[in-house]
Structures are given as structure tokens and as C-alpha cells.
N, C-alpha and C positions, 0 to 999 in steps of 0.2 A: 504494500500500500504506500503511494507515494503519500509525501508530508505537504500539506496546505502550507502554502506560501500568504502573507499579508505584507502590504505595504500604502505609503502614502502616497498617492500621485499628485506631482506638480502639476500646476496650471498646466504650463507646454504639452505636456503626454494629453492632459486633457483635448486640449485642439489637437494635436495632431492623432486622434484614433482611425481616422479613415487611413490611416499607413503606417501604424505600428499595427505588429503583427501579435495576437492574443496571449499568445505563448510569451510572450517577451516580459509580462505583466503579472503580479502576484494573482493570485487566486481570489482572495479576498482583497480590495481596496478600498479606500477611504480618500476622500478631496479635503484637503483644511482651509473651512472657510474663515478662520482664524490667521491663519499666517496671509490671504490675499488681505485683509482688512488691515492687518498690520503693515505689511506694502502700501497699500494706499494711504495710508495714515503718515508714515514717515518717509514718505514722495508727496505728501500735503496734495494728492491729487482724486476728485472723486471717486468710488468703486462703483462701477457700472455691473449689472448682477441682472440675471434672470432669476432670484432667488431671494429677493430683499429680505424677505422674513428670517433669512438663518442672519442676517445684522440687526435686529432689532434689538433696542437699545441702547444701539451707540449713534447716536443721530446726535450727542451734543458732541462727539470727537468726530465727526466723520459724517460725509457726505455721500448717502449710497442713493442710486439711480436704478431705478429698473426699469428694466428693458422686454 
């Protein structure tokens, strides 16, 4: 029995899934929408999100936009 692999995936792997190939990628992943908020926060630049609701709450540090 092989062993379940988990990992975080970065933004980039996110966009580029039409060409990464399945196998290359843990079994189990997770996206942290903590560390893009933290990016956008100390780049002082909005976070643009099809997901706003995983930032709620931080609307007095942070500018999120949905999309």
C-alpha cells in the first residue's frame, strides 16, 4: 500500500493545473489563504479573490475584492 502524500500548494501550481501533471502533486492538498492575505498585506496591494468569505474579518488591514 503506497503512503498518502499531503502538501500545501502555492498560488503558481494553482494557475498553472491545466499543465502540471496529477502525479507530480500530493494526494491530499490544501491552498493557504493565509499566507496570499499576508502577501497582499505587506505588498500594501488589494487581494483580488473568488472567495472573499475565507478573509472575513480582516477588512480593517486589508482590502479584499471579489471577483
Amino acid at each position: 500500500m503506497a503512503e498518502t502524500t499531503s502538501g500545501l500548494l502555492d498560488t503558481s501550481v494553482m494557475i498553472g493545473l491545466d499543465v502540471i501533471a496529477p502525479d507530480d502533486l500530493p494526494d491530499e492538498a490544501s491552498v493557504s489563504a493565509v499566507t496570499m492575505a499576508a502577501t497582499a498585506l505587506a505588498a500594501g496591494m488589494p487581494l483580488y479573490t473568488r472567495n472573499a468569505g475565507d478573509f472575513a474579518g480582516l477588512e480593517q488591514i486589508l482590502t479584499v475584492v471579489a471577483v
